[in-house]
C-alpha positions as CSV (number, residue, x, y, z in Angstrom):
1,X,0.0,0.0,0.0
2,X,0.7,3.8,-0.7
3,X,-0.9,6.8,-0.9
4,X,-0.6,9.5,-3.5
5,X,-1.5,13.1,-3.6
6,X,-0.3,16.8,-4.4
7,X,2.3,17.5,-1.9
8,X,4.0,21.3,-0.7
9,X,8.0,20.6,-0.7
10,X,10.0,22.0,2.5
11,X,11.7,23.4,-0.4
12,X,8.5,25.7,-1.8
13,X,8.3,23.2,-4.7
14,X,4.8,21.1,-5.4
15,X,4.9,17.8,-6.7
16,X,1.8,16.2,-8.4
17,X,0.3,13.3,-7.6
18,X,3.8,12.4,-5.5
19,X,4.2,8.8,-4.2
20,X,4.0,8.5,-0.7
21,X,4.9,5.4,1.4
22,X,6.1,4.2,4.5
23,X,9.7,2.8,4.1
24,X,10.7,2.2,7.9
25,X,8.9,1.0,11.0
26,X,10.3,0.9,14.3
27,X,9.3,0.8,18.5
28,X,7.4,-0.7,20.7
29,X,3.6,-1.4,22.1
30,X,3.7,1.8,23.5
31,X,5.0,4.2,20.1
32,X,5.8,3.5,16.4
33,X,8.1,5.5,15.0
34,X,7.1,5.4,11.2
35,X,9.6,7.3,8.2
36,X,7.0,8.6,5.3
37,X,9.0,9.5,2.3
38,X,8.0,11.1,-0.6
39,X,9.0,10.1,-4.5
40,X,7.8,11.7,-7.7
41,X,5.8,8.3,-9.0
42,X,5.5,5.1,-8.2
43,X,8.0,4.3,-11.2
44,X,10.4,7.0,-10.1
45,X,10.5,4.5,-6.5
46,X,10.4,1.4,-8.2
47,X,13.3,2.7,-10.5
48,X,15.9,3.1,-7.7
49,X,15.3,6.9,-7.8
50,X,15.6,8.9,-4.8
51,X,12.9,9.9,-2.2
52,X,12.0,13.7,-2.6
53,X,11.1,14.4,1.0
54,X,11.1,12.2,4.1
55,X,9.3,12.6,7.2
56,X,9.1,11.0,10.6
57,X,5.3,10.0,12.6
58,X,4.8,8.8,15.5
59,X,1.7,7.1,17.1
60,X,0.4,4.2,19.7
61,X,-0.3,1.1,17.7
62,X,-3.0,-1.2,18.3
63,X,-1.6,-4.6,20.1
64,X,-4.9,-6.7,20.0
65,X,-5.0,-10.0,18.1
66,X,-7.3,-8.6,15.6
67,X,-5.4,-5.5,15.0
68,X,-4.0,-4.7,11.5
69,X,0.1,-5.1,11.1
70,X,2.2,-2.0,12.2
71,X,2.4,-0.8,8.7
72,X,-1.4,-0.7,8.1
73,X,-2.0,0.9,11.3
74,X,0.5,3.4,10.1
75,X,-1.2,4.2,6.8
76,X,-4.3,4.9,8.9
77,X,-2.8,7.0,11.3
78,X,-1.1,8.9,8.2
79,X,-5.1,8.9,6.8
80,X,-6.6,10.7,10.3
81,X,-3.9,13.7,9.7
82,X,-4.8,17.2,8.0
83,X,-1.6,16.8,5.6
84,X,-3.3,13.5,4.4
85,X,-6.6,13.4,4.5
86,X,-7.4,13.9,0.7
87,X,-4.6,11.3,-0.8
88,X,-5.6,8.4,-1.9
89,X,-4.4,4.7,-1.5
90,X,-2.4,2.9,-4.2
């Protein structure tokens, strides 16, 4: 899973419809630590190119047996924030 949207660079640039995916997972019970980077396209990623952007998340993952894997939690958690709320899963 990934998400894509139209993201504001740190940089003042805008990339379109920029791939965004979780790449590393780390923690405990008590707090994920999740890194979020950013590529131009999913080709660009899949290509070997570079990430444009890459930000850190945390949050308190779910532990119950039912719960979704650390990475889908994240993706959720990603979902309930303002930055995120209009991308869309790819």
């Amino acid at each position: 899973m990934a998400l894509q949207k139209t993201i504001a660079l740190s940089s003042g640039l805008t990339a379109d419809n920029a791939y965004i995916r979780i790449d590393t997972v780390s923690g405990y019970k008590g707090q994920i630590t999740i890194s979020v980077n950013s590529y131009v396209s999913q080709a660009e990623f899949t290509g070997g190119q570079g990430y444009l952007e890459q930000k850190m998340y945390l949050f308190v993952p779910s532990v119950a047996d039912d719960a979704l894997n650390f990475i889908k939690q994240g993706y959720v958690y990603l979902k309930t924030l303002t930055e995120f709320v209009d991308a869309v899963d790819c």
